[in-house]
C-alpha positions in Angstrom: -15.2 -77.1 -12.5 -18.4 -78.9 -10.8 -18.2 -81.9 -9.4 -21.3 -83.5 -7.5 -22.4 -86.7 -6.7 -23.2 -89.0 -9.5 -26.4 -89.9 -8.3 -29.0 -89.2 -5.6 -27.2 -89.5 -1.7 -28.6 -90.7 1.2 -30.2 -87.9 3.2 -29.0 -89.8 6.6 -26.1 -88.1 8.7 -24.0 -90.4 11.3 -24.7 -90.3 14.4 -21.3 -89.2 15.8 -21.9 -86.1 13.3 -25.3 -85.6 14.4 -24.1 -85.8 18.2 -21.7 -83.3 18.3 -23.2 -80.6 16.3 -26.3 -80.7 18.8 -24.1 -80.2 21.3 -25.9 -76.7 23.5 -22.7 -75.4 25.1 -21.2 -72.7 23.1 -17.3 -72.8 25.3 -16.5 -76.0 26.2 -13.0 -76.8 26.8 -11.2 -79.3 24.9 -10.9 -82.1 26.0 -14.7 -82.6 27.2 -15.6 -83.4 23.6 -12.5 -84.5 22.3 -13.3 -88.3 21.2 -16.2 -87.5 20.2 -14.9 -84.9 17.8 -12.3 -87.2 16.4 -15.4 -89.7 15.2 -17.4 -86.9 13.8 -14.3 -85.8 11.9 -13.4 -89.4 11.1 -17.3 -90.0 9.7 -17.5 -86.8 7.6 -14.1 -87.1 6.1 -15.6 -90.9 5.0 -18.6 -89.1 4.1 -17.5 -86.6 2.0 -14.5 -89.7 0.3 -18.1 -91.7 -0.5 -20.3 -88.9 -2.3 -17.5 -85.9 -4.0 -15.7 -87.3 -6.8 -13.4 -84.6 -6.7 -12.9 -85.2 -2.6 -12.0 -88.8 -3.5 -8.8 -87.5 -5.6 -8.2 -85.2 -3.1 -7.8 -87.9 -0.5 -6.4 -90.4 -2.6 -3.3 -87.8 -3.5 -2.7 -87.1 0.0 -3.0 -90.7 1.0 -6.1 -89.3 3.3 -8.0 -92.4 4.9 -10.5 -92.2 7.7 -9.3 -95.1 9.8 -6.4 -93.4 10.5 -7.8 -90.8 12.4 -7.3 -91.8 15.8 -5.9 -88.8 17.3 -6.5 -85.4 17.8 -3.1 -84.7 16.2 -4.3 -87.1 13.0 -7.2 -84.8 12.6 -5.6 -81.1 12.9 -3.2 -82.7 10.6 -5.5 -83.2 7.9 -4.7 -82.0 4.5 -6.9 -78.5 3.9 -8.9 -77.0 1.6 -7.8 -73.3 0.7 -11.4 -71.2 1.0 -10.3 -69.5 -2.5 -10.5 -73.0 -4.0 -14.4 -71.9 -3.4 -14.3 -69.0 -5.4 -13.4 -71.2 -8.6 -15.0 -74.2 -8.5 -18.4 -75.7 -7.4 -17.6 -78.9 -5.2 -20.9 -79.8 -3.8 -21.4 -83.7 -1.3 -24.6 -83.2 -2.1 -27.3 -83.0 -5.4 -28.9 -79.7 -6.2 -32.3 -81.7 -4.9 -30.7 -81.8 -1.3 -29.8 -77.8 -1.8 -31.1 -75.9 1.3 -29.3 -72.5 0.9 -27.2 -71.2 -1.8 -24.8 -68.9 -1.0 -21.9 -66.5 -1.9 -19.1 -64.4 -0.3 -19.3 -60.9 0.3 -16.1 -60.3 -1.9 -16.0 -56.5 -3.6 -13.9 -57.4 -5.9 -12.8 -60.4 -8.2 -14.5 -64.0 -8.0 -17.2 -65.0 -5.5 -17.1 -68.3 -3.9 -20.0 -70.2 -4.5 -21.2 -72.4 -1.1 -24.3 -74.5 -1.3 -25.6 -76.1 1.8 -27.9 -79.3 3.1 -30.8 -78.5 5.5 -28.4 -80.0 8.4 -25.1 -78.0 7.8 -27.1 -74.3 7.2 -29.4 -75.6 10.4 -26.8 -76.5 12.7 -24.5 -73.7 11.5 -27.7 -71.2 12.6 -28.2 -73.3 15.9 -24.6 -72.5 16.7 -24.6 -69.0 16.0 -27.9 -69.0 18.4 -26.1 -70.6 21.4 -22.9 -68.3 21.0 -24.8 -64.9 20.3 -26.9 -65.9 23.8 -23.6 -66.9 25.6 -22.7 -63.3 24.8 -25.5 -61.9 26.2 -26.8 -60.3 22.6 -30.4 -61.9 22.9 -33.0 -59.4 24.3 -37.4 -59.3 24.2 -37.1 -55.6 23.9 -37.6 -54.1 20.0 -34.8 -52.5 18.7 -33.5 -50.7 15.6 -31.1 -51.9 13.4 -28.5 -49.6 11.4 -27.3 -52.4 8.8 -24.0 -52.0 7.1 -24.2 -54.7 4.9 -25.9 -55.2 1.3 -30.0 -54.5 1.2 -31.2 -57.7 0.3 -33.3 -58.0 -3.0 -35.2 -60.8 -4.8 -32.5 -63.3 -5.7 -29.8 -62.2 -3.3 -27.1 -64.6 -2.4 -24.4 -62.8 -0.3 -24.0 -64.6 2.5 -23.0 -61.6 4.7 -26.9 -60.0 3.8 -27.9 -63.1 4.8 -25.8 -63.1 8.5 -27.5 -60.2 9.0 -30.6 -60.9 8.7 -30.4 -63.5 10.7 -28.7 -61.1 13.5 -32.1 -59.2 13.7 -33.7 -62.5 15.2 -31.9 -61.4 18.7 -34.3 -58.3 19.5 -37.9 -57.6 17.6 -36.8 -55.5 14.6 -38.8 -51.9 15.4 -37.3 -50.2 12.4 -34.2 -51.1 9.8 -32.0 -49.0 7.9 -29.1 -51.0 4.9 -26.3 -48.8 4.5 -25.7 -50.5 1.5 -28.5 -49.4 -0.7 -29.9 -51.4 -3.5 -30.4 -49.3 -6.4 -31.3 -51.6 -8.8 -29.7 -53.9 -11.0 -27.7 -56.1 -8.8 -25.9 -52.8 -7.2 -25.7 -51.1 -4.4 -24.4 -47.3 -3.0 -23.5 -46.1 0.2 -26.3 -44.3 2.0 -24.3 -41.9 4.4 -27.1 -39.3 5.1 -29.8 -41.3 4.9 -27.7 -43.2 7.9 -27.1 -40.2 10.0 -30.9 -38.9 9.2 -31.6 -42.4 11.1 -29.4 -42.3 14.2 -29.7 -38.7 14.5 -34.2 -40.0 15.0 -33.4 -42.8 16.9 -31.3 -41.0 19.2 -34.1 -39.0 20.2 -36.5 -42.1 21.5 -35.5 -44.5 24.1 -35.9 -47.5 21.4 -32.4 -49.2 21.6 -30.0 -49.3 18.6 -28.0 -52.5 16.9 -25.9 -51.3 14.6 -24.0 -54.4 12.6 -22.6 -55.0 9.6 -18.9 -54.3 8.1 -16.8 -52.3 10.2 -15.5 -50.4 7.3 -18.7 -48.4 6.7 -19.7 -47.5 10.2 -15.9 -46.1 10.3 -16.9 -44.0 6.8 -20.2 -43.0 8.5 -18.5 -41.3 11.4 -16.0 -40.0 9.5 -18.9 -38.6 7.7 -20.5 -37.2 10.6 -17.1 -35.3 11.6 -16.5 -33.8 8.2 -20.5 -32.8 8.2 -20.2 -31.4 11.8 -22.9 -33.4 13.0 -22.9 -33.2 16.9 -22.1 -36.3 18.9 -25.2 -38.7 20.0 -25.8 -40.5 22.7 -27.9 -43.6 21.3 -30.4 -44.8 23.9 -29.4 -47.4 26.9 -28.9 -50.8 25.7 -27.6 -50.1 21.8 -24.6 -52.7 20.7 -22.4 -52.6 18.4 -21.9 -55.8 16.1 -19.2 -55.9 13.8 -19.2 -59.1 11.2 -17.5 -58.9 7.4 -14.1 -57.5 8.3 -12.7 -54.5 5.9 -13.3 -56.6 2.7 -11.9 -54.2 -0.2 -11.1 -51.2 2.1 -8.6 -52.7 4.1 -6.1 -49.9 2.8 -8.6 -47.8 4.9 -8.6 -49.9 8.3 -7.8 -48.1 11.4 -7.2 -49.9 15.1 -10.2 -51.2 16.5 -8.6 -49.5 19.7 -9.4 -46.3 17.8 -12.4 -47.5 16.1 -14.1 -48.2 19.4 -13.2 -45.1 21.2 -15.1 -43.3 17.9 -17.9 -45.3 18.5 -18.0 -44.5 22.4 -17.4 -40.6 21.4 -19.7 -40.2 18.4 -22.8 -42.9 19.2 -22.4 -43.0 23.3 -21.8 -46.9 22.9 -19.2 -48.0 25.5 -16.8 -50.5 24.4 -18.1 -53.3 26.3 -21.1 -53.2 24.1 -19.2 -53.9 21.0 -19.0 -57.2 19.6 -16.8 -58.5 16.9 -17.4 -61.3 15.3 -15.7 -63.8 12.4 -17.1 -66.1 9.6 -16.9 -66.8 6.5 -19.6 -68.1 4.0 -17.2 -71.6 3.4 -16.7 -71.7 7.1 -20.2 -70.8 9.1 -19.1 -71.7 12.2 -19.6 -68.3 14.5 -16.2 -67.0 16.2 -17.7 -64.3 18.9 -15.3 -62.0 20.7 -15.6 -62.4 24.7 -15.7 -59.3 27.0 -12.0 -58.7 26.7 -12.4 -58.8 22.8 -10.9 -62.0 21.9 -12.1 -64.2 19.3 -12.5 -68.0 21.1 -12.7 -71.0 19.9 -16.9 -72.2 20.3 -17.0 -75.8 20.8 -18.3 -77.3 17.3 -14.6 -76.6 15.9 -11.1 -76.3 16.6 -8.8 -73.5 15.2 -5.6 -74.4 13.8 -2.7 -72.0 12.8 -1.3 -73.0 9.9 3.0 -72.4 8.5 2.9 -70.7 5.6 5.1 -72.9 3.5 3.8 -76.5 4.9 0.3 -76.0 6.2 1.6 -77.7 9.0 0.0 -76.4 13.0 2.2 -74.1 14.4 2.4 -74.1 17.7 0.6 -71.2 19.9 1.9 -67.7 19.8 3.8 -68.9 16.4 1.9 -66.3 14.0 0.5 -68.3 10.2 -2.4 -69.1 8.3 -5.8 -69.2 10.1 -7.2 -72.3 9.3 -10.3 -74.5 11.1 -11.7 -78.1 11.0 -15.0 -78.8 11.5 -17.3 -81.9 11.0 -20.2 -79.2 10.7 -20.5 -79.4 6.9 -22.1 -82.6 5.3 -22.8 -80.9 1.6 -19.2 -79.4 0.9 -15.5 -80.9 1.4 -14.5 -77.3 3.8 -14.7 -79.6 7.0 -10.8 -79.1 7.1 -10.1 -75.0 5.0 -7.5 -72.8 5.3 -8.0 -68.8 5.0 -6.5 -65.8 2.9 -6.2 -64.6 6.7 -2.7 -64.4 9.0 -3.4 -64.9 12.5 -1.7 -66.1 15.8 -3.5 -68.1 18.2 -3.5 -68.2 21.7 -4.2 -70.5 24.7 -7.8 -70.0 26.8 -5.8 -68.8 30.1 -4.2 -66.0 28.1 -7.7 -64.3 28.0 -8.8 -62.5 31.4 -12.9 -62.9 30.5 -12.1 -65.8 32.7 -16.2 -67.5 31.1 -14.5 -68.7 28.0 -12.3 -71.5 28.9 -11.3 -72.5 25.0 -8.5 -70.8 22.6 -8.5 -68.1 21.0 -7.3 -66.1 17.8 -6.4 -63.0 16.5 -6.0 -61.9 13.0 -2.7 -60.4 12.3 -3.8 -59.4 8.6 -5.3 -60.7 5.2 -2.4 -62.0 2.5 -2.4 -60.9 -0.8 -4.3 -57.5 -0.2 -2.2 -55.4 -2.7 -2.3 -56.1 -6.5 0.9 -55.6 -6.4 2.1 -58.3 -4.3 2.3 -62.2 -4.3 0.4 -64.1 -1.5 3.4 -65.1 0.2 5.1 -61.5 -0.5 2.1 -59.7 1.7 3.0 -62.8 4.1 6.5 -62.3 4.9 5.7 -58.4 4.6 3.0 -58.9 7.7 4.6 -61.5 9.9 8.0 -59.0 9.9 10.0 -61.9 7.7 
């Protein structure tokens, strides 16, 4: 299905929208923008009623009107949009004339959701990731090489996860690359172990610091690699990070404990823990979730996180494990302001976190539902969460 506008939109974002996606600090608590999230959520949920036809069914099924959003409660509440609805159907606020960027997930297997953004929803998205990657302390003058496990971008590319990563290499001048994730023509791409090794194993030897980022999954195959191969230990030069983004995709049979996972990276590459950074996205939810120094995933300030029941879709309360769901006024070009994830999480209030400079909530995922093709949705659910 597509649905689109019937005609040409208005190019003109409220005010209340505008306002609260400009806001520069990454953590703020709560409350401090609380009414003026409510409005923003109240104008783009009359935004998106007014321009996607399909939206307007939506809402008119689940009896979802703006003026009624008068509490923070009202908005949490709202109805969501599952992120797989994405994967089947092009639902776009916007005409393909007010198309900015194009994207799609980073799925290995099955059907790709298709996200298409307006110049202010992919620019304020990017703005946001800029203010929490600097609150984190990733943002550097010196050049630095880059060890990228993620797709090798070509002509026509549309992952979005190629696409995060690129952008990632904004944070220190890029002196040298290296894709895991080789293209080899055609649309596909192969795993480059050796050619990865043959690159740290170089870079180890200057005093140039090393990023590597990308998928977790294939930096955990590369040192397993390096084991099997008997390829000594490095110490990568001072000031390398770690920065994970993409979670385990279609390897998540393979996952291991990021306790372990970290303590391979400290023993194999010579990067200490606190240098790691994990982060969480989505290409139908841009907003940037960036772990703190005690490694928890926090709420940034342009959204609020919501844990979902698994039967209702109602909030849960904290500590009460569900779907990991978030609400947004971010996104002017798509109906994913309010989306729930294929993800189980818990979520947890700001004072359970020791960082002690992130004064927001935060989340951790417990697992993804539906991961073997064997089981139902709900079945991998109950199977997680112990029910």
């Amino acid at each position: 299905m597509i649905s689109e506008p019937a005609g040409q939109v208005s190019e003109t974002i409220p005010e209340a929208i505008q306002r609260f996606c400009t806001i520069p600090e990454a953590y703020a608590p709560d409350d401090v923008h609380e009414p003026l999230f409510i409005e923003a959520m109240r104008d783009v949920v009359a935004l998106h009623i007014a321009r996607s036809p399909w939206y307007r069914q939506f809402a008119q099924r689940h009896q979802i009107r703006p003026e009624r959003l008068v509490s923070l409660a009202d908005v949490l509440a709202l109805p969501p949009v599952h992120a797989n609805f994405f994967k089947f159907h092009e639902i776009r606020s916007i005409p393909l004339s007010q198309v900015a960027a194009h994207m799609t997930s980073s799925g290995t297997t099955g059907q790709k959701s298709q996200m298409f953004f307006d110049a202010f929803s992919i620019g304020h998205a990017r703005e946001m990731v800029d203010h929490a990657m600097r609150a984190r302390g990733l943002e550097s003058p010196a050049p630095a090489h880059y060890l990228v496990n993620a797709y090798e971008p070509f002509e026509g590319i549309k992952v979005g996860t190629s696409n995060t990563n690129q952008y990632l290499m904004r944070y220190a001048p890029v002196a040298e690359q290296f894709w895991t994730l080789r293209h080899v023509g055609g649309g596909r791409h192969e795993f480059d172990a050796f050619g990865a090794i043959e690159h740290l194993e170089a870079w180890a030897r200057g005093d140039v610091p090393v990023r590597v980022i990308g998928f977790p999954a294939f930096l955990h195959f590369l040192l397993e690699r390096m084991r099997a191969t008997a390829h000594d230990a490095l110490r990568l030069p001072e000031g390398s990070w770690v920065v994970f983004g993409g979670g385990w995709k279609g390897h998540a049979d393979k996952a291991i404990p990021k306790e372990k996972l970290y303590s391979d990276i400290g023993r194999q590459l010579g990067i200490p823990s606190e240098r790691i950074i994990e982060t969480y996205g989505s290409v139908e939810h841009c907003i940037p979730y960036v772990d703190c120094s005690a490694h928890h995933l926090h709420q940034p300030t342009w959204s609020r996180v919501v844990v979902r029941d698994l039967r209702t879709l109602a909030p849960v309360p904290d500590g009460t494990p569900g779907f990991l769901s978030f609400v947004s006024p971010y996104i002017t070009s798509a109906p994913a302001h309010s989306i729930v994830m294929g993800d189980l999480a818990v979520r947890h209030p700001a004072h359970a976190c020791p960082c002690g400079d992130h004064p927001t909530p935060w989340f951790e995922v417990l697992g993804r539902a539906g991961t073997s093709a064997n089981k139902s949705c709900a079945a991998a659910a109950a199977e997680l969460l112990g029910k």
